[in-house]
SEZA-706513 format. One record per residue: residue number from 0; z negated, y negated, x of N, C-alpha, C in turn. Coordinates in nm, 4 decimals, decimal comma, always signed. Layout:
N
PT   num       n_c3       n_c2       n_c1      ca_c3      ca_c2      ca_c1       c_c3       c_c2       c_c1
PT   NUM          Z          Y          X          Z          Y          X          Z          Y          X
...
//
This chain:
219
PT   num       n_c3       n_c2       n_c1      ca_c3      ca_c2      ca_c1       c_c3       c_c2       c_c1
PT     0    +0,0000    +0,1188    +0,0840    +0,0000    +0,0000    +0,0000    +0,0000    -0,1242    +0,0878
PT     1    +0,0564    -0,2331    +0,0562    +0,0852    -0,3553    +0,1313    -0,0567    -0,4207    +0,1054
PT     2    -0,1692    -0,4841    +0,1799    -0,2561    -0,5036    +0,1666    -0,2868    -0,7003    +0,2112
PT     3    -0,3875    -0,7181    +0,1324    -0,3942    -0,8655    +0,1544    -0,4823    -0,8481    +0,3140
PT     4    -0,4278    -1,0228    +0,3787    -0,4927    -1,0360    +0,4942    -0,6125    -0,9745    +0,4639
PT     5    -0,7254    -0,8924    +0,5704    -0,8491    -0,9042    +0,5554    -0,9495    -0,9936    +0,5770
PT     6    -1,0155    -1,0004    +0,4653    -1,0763    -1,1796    +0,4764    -1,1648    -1,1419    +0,5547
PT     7    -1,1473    -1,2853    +0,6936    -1,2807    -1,2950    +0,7561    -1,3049    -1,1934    +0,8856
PT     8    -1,1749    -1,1089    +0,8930    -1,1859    -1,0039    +0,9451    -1,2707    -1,0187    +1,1153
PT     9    -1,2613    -1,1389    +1,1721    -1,2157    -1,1793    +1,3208    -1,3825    -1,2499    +1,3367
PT    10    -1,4769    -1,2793    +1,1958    -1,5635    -1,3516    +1,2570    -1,6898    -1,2370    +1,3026
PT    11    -1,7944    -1,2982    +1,3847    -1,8435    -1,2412    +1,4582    -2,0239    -1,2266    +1,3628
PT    12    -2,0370    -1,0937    +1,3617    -2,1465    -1,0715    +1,2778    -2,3189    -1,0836    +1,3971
PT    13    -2,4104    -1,1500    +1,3444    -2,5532    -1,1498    +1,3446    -2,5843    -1,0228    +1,3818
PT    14    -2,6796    -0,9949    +1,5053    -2,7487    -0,8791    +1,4766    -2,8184    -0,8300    +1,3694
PT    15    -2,8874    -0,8833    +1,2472    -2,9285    -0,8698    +1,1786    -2,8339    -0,8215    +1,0590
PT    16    -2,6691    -0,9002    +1,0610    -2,6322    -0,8384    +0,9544    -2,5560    -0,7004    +0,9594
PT    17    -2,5900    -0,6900    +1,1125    -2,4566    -0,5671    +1,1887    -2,5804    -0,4652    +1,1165
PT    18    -2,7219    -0,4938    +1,1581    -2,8378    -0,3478    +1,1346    -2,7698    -0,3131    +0,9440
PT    19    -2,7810    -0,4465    +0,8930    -2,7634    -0,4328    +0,7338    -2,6388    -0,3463    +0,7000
PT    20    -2,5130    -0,3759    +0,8211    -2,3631    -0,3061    +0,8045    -2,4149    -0,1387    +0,8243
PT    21    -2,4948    -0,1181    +0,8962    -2,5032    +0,0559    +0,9536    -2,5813    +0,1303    +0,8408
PT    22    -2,6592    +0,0374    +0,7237    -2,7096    +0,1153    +0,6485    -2,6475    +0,1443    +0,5113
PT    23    -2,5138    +0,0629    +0,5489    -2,4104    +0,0717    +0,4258    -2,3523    +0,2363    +0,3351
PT    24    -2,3191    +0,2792    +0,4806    -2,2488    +0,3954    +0,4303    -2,3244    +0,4908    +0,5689
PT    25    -2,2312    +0,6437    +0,5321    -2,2810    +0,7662    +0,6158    -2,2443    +0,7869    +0,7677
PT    26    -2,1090    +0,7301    +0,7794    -2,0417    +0,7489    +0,9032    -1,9611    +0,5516    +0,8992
PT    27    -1,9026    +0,5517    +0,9883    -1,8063    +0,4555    +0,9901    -1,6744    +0,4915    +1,0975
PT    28    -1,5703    +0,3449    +1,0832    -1,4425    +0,3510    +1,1370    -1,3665    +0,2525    +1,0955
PT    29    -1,3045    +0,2055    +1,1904    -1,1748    +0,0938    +1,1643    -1,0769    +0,1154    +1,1702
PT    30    -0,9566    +0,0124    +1,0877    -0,8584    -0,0264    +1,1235    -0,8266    -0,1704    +1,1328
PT    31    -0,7443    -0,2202    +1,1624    -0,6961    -0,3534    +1,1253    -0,6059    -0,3857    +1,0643
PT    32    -0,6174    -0,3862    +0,9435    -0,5056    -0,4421    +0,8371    -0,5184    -0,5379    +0,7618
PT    33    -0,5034    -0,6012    +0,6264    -0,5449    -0,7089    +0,5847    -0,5362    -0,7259    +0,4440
PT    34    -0,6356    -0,7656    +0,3588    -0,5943    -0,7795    +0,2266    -0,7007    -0,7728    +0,1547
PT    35    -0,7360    -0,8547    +0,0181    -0,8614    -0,8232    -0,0883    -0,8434    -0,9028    -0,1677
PT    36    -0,9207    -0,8750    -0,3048    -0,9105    -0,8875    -0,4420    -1,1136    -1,0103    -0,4943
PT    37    -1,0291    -1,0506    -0,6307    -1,1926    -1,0977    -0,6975    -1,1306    -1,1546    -0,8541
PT    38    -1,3004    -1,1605    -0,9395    -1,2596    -1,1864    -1,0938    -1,4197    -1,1805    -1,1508
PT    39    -1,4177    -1,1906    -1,2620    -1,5384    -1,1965    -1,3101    -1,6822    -1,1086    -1,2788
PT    40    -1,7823    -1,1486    -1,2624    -1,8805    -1,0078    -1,2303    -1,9559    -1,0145    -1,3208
PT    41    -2,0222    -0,8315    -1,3035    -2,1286    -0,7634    -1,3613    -2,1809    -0,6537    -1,2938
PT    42    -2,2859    -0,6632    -1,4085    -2,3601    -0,5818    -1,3189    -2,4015    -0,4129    -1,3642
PT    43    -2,4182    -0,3127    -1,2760    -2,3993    -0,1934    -1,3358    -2,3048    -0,0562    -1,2935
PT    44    -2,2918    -0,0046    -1,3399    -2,1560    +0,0872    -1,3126    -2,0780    +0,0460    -1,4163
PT    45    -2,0199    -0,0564    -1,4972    -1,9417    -0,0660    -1,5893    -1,8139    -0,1917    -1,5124
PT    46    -1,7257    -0,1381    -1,6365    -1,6022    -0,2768    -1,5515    -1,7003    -0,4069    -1,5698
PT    47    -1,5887    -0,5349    -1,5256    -1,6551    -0,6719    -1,5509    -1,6123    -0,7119    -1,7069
PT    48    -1,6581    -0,8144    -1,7287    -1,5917    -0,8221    -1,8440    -1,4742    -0,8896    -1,8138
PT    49    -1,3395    -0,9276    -1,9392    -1,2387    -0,9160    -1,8974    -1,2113    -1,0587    -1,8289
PT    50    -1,1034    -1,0349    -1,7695    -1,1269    -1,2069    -1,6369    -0,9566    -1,2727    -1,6744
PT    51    -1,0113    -1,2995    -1,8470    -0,8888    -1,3310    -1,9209    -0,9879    -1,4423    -1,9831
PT    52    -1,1314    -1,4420    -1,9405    -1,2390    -1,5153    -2,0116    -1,3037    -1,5952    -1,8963
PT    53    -1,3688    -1,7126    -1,9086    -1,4193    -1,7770    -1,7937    -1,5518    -1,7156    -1,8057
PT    54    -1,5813    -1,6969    -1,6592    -1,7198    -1,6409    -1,5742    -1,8096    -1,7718    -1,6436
PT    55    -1,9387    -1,6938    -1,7246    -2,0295    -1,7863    -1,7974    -2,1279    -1,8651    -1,6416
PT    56    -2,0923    -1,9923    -1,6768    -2,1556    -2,0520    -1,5938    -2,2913    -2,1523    -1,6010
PT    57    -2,4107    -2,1156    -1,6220    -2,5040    -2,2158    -1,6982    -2,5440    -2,2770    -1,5517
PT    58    -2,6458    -2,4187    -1,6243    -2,7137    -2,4821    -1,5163    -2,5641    -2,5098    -1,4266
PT    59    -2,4575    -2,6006    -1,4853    -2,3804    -2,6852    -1,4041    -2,2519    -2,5945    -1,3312
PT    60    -2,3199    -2,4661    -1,3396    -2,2513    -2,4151    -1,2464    -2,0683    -2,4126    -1,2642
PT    61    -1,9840    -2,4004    -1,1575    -1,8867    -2,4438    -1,2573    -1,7972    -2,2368    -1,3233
PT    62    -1,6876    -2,2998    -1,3985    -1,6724    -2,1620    -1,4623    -1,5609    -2,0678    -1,3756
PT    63    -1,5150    -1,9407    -1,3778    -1,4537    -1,9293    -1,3021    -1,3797    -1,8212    -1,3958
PT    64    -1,2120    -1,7993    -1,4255    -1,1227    -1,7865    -1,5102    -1,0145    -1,6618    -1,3984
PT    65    -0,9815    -1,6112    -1,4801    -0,8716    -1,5453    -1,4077    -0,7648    -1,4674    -1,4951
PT    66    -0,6743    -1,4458    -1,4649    -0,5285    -1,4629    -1,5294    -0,5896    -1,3002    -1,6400
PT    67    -0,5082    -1,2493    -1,7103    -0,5552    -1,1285    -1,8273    -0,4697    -0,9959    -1,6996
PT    68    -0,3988    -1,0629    -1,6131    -0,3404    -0,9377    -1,5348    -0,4360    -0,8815    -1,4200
PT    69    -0,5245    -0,9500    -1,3567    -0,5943    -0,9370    -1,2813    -0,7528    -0,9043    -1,3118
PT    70    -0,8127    -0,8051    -1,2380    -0,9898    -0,8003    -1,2648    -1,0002    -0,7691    -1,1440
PT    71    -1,1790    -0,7825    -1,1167    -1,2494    -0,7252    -1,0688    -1,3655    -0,6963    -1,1444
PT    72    -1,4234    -0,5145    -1,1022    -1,5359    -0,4413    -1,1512    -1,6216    -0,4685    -1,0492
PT    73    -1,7230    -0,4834    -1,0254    -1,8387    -0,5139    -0,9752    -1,9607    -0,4017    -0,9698
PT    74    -1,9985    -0,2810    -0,9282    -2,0806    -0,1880    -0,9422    -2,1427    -0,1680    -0,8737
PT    75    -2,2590    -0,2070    -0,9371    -2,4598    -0,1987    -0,8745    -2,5405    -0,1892    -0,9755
PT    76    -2,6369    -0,1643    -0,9033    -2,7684    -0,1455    -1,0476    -2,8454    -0,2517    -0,9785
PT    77    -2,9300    -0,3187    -1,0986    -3,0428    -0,4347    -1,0681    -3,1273    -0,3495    -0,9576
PT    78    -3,1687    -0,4381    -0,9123    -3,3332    -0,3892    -0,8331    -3,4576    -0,4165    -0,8530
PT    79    -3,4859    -0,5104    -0,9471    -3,6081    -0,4974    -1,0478    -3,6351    -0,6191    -0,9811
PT    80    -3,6109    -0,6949    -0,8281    -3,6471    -0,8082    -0,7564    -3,5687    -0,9250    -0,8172
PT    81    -3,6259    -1,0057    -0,8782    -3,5270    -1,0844    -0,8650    -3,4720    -1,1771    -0,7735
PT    82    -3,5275    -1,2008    -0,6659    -3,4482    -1,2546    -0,5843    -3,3023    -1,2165    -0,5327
PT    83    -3,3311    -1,0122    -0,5122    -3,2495    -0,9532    -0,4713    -3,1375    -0,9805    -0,5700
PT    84    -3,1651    -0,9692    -0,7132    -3,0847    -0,9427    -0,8223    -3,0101    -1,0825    -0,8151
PT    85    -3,0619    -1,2316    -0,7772    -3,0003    -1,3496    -0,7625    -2,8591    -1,3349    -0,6280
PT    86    -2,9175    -1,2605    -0,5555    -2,8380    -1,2507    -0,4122    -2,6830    -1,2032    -0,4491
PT    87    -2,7324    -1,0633    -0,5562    -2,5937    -1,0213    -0,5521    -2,5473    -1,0696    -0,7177
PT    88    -2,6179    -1,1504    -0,7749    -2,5069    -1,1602    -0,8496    -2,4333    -1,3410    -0,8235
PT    89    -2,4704    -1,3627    -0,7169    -2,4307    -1,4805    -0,6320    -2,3143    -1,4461    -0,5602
PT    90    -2,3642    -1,3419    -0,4627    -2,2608    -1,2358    -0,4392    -2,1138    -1,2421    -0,4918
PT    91    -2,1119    -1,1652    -0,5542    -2,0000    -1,1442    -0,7146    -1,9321    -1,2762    -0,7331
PT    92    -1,9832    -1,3758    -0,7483    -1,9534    -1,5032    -0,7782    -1,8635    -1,5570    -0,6343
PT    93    -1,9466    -1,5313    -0,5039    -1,8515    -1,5977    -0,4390    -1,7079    -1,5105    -0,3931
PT    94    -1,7146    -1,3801    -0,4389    -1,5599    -1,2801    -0,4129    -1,4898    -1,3553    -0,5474
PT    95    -1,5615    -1,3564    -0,6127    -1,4612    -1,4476    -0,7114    -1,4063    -1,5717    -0,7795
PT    96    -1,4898    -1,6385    -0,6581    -1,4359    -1,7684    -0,6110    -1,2982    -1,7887    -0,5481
PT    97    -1,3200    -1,7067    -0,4428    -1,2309    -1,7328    -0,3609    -1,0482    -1,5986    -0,4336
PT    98    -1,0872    -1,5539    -0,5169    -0,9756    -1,4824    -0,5708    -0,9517    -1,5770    -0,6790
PT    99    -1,0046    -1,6594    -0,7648    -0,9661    -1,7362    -0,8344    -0,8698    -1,8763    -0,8031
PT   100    -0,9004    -1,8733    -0,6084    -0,8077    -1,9894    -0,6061    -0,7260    -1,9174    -0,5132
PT   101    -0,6833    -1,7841    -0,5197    -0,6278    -1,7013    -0,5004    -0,4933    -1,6890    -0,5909
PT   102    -0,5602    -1,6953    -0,7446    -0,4734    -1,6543    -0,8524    -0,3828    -1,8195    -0,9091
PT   103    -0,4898    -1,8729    -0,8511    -0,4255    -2,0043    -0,9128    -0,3462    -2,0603    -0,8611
PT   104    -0,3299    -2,0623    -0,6974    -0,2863    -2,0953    -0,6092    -0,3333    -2,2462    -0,5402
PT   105    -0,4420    -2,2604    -0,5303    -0,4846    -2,3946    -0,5383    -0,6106    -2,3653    -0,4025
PT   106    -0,6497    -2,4088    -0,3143    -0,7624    -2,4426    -0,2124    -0,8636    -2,5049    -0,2729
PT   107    -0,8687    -2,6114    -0,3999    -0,9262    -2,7452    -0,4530    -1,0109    -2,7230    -0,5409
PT   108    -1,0319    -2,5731    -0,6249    -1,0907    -2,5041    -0,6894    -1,2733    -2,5645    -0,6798
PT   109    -1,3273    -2,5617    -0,7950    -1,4433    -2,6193    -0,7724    -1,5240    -2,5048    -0,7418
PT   110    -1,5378    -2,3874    -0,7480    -1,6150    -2,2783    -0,6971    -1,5894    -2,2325    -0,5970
PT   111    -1,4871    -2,2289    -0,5413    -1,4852    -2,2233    -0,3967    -1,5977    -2,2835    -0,2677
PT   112    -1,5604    -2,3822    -0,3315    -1,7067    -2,4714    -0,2173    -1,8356    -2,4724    -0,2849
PT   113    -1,8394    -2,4472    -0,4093    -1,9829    -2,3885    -0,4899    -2,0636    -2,2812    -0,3932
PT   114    -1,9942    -2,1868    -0,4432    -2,0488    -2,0049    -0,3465    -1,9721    -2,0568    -0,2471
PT   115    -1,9475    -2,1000    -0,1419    -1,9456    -2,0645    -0,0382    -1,9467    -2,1847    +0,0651
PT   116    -2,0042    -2,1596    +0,1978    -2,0471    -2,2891    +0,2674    -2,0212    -2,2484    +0,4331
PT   117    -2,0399    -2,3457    +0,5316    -1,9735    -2,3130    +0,6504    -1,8861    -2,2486    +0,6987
PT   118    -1,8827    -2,1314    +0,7791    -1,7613    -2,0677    +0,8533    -1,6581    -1,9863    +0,7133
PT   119    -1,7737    -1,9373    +0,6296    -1,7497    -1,8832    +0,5133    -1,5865    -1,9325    +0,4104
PT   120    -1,6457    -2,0710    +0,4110    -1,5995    -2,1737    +0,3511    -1,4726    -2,2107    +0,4249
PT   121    -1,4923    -2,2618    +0,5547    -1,3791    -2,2397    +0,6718    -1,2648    -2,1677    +0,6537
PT   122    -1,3056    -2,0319    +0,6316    -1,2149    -1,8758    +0,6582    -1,1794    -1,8458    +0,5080
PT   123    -1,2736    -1,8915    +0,4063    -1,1907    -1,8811    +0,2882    -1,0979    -1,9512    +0,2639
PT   124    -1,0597    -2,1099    +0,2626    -1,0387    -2,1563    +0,2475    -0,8655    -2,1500    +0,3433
PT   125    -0,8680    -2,0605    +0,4735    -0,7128    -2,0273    +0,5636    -0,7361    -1,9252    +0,4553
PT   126    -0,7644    -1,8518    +0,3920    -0,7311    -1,7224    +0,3634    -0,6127    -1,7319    +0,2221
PT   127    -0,7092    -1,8653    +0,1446    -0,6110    -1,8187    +0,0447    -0,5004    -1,9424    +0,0807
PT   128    -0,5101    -2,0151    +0,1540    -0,3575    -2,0920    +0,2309    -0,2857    -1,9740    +0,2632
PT   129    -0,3088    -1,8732    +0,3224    -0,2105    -1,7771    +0,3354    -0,1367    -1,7044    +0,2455
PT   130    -0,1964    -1,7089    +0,1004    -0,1793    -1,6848    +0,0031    -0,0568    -1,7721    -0,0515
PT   131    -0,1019    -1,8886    -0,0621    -0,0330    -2,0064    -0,0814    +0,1203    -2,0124    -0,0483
PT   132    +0,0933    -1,9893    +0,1198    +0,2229    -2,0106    +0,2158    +0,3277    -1,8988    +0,1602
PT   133    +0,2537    -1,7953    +0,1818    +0,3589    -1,6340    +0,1061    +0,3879    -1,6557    -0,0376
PT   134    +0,3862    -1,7100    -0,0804    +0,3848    -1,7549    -0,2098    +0,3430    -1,6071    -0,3081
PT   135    +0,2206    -1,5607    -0,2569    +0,2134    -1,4677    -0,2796    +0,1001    -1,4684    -0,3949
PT   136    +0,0436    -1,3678    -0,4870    -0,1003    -1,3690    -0,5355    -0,1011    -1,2074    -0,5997
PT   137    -0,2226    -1,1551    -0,6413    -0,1749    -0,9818    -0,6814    -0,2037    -0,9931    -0,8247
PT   138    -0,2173    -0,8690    -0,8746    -0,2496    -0,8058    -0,9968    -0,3280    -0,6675    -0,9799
PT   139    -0,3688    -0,6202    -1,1080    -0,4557    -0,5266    -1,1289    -0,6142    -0,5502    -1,1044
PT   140    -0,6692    -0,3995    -1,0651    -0,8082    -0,4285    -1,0343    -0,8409    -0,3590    -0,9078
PT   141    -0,9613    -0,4748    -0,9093    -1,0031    -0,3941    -0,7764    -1,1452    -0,3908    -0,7847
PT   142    -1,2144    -0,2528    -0,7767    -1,3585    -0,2257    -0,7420    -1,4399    -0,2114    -0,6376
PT   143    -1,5700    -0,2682    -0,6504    -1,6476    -0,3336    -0,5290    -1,7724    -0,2596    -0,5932
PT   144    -1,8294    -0,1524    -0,5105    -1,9860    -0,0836    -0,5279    -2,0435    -0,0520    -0,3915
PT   145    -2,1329    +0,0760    -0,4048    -2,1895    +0,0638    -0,2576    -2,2535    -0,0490    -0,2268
PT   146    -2,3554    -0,1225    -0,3017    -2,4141    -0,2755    -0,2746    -2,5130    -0,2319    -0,1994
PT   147    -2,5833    -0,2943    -0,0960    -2,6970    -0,3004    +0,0053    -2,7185    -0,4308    +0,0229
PT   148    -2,8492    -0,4927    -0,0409    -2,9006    -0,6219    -0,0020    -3,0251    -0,6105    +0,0579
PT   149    -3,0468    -0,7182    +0,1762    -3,1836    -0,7244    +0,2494    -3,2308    -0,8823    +0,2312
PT   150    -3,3305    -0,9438    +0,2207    -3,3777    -1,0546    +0,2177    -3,4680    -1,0529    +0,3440
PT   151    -3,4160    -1,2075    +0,3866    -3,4953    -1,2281    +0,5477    -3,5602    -1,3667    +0,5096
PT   152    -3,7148    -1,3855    +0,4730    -3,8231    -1,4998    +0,4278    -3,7076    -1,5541    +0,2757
PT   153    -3,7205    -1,6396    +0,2905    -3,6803    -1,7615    +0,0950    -3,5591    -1,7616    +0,0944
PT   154    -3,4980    -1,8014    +0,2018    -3,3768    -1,7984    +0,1912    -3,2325    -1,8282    +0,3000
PT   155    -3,2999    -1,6724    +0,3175    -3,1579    -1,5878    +0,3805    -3,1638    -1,4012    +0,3551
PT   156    -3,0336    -1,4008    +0,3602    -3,0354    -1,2664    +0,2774    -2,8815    -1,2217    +0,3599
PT   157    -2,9024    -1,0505    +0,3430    -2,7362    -0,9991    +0,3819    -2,7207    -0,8880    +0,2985
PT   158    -2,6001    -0,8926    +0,2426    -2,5277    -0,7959    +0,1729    -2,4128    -0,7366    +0,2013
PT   159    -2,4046    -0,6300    +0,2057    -2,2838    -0,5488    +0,2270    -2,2537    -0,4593    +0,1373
PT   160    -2,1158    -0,4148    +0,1316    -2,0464    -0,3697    +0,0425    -1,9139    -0,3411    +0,0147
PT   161    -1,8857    -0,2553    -0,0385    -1,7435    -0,1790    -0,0138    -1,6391    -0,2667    -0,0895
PT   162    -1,4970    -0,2173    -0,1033    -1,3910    -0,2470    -0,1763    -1,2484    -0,1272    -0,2526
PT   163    -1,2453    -0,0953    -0,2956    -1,1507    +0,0123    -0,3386    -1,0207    -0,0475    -0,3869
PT   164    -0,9304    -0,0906    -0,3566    -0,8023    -0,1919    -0,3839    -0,7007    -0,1078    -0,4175
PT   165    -0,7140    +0,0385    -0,4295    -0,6132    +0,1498    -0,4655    -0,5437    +0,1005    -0,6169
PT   166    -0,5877    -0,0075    -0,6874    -0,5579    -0,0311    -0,7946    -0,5068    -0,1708    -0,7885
PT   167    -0,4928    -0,1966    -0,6713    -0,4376    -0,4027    -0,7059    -0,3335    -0,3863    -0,6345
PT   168    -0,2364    -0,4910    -0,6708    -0,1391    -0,4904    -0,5747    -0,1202    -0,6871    -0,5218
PT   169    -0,0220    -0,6852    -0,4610    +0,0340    -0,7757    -0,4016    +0,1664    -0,8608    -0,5160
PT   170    +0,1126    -0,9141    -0,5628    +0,2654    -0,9922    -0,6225    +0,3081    -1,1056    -0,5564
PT   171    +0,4865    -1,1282    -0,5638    +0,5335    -1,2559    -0,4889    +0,5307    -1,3686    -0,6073
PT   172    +0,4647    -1,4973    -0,6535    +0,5651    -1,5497    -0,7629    +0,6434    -1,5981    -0,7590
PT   173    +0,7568    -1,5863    -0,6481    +0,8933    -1,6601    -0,6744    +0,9920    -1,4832    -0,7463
PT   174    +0,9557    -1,4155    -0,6830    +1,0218    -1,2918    -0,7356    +1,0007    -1,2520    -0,8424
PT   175    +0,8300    -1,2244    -0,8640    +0,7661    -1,1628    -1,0072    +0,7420    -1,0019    -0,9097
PT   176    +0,8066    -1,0140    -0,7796    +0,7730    -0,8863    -0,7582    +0,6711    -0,8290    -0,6971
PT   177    +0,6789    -0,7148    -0,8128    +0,4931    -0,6107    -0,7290    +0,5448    -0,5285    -0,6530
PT   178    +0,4480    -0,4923    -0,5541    +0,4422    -0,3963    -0,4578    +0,3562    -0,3082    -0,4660
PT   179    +0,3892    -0,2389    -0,5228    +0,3130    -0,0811    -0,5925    +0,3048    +0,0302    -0,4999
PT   180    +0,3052    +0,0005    -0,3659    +0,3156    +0,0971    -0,2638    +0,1665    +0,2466    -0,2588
PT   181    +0,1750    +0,3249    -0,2672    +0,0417    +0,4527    -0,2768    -0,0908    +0,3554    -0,1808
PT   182    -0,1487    +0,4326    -0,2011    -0,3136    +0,3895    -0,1561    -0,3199    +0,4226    -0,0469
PT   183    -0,3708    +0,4307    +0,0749    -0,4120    +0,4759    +0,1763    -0,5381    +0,4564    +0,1974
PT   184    -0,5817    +0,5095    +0,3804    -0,7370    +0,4849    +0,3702    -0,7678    +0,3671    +0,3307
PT   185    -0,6442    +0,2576    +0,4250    -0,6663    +0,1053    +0,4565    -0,6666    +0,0308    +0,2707
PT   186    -0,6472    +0,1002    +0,2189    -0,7373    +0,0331    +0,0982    -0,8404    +0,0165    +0,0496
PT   187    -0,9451    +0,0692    +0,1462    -1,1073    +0,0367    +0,1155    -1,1448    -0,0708    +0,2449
PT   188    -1,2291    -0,1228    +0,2042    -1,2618    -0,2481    +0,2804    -1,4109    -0,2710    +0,2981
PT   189    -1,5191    -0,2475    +0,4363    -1,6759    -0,2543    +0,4202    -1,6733    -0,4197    +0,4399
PT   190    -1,7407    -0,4656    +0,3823    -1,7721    -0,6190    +0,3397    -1,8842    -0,6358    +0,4184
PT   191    -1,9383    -0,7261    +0,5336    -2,0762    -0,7837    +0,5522    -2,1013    -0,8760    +0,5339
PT   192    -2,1853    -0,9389    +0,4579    -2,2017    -1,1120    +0,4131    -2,3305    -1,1461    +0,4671
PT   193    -2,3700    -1,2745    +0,4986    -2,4990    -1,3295    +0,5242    -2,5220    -1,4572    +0,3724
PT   194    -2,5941    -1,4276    +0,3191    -2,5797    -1,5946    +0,2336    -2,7511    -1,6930    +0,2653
PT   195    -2,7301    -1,7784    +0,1933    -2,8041    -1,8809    +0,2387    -2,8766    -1,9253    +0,0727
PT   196    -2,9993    -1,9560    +0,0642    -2,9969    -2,0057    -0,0983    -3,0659    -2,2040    -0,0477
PT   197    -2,9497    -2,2736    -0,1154    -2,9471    -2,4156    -0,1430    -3,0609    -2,4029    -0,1983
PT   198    -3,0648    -2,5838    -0,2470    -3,1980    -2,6563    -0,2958    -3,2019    -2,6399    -0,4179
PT   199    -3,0752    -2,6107    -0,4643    -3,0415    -2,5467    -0,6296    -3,0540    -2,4154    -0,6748
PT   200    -3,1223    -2,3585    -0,5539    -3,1239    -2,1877    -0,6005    -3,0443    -2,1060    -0,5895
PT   201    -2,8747    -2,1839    -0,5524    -2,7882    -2,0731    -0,5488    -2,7560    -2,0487    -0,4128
PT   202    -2,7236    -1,8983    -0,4068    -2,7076    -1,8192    -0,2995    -2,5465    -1,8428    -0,2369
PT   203    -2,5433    -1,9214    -0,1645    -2,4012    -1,9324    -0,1100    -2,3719    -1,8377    +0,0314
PT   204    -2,2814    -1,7560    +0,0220    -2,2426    -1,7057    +0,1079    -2,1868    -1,7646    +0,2507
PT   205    -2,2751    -1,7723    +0,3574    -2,2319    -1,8606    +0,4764    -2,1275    -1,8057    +0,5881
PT   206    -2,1544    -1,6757    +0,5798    -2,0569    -1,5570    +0,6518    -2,0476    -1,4520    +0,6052
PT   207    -1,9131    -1,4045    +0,5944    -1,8601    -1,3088    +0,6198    -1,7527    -1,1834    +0,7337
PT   208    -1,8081    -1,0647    +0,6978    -1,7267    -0,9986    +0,8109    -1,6515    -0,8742    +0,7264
PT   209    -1,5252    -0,8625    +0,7631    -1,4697    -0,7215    +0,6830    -1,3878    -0,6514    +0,7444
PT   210    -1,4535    -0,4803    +0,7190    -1,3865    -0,3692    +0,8167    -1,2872    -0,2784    +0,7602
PT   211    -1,1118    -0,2880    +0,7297    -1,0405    -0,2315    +0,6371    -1,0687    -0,1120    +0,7217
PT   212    -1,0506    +0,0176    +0,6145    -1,0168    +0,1486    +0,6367    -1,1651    +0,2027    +0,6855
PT   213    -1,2652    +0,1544    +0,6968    -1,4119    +0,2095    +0,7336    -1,4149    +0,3409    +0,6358
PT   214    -1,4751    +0,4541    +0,7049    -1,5054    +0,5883    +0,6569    -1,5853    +0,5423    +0,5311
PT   215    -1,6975    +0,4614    +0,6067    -1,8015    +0,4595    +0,4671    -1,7904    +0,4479    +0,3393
PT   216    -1,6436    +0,3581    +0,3359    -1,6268    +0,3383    +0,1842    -1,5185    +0,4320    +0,1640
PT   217    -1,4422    +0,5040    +0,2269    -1,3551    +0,5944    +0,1546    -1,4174    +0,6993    +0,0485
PT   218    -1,3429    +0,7531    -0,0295    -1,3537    +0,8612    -0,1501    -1,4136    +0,9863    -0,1009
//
């Protein structure tokens, strides 16, 4: 399958969030390829709801919309903490930030710089320019489980977490054309994030690191 750049792939992870990466999965492994998906979240083993509807945003937050062709499923169970439970469903919010100005084709997106801040913000922000430039954006869905969150004092936290993209593809919009190419390993993707929680409570993601084709998240 033709895969989106991998976001973030190149930045350099914290000892702290590398310990958080090893407790992700059973084994690990790389490749280097490139590519990933985002859309509304929830929480659970269930899909998201549909991301044909804007992401409910209370307390200011802003909303976040995505076309009826595109989702993302989101699968975790609460942890009874709520801090933890704030982390990742902050989490969720900022993968689907940055796929929303993905879908739209736009950098200027007000959730983009919401969930996400420094290098984060930096690397999202070339990522979906690359998007842009290819005049590219995908379809389908793509599922994200395997969640592992750690909290380090009030506020800093790391999460990691898989990607399964065997179901999204790559569309051009000057063509309309999809690229429906089979799945391979390099369609799972281990995610490491560090986030940060503002004066507003929300958890913005400050870094990210991502490993396409890692054992841990394969089937």
């Amino acid at each position: 399958m033709t895969r989106r750049p991998t976001l973030l792939a190149a930045l350099t992870l914290t000892a702290a969030a590398a310990l958080t990466l090893s407790a992700c999965g059973s084994d690990d492994s790389s490749k280097g390829k490139d590519n990933d998906k985002i859309a509304g979240a929830d929480t659970g083993d269930k899909a998201s709801a549909s991301p044909s509807q804007s992401e409910a945003a209370p307390g200011g937050r802003p909303a976040i919309a995505f076309p009826s062709d595109a989702k993302n499923v989101f699968q975790y169970e609460k942890t009874g903490d709520a801090a933890k439970d704030a982390v990742l469903k902050d989490s969720t919010l900022s993968v689907n930030s940055v796929d929303e100005a993905i879908l739209k084709g736009s950098t200027d997106t007000k959730a983009l710089g919401f969930y996400n801040v420094g290098k984060a913000l930096e690397s999202s922000v070339s990522y979906v320019q690359r998007y842009i430039d290819g005049s590219d954006t995908w379809v389908g869905e793509t599922r994200y489980f395997n969640y592992k969150v750690t909290l380090t004092g009030e506020k800093k936290a790391y999460v990691t977490y898989c990607s399964d993209e065997s179901k999204s593809f790559i569309k051009n919009r000057k063509t309309k054309k999809v690229d429906r190419s089979p799945a391979d390993s390099d369609s799972y993707v281990l995610y490491n994030t560090s986030l940060t929680r503002n004066a507003d409570g929300v958890w913005q993601t400050a870094n990210i690191g991502s490993n396409r084709g890692n054992k841990a998240c394969q089937p």
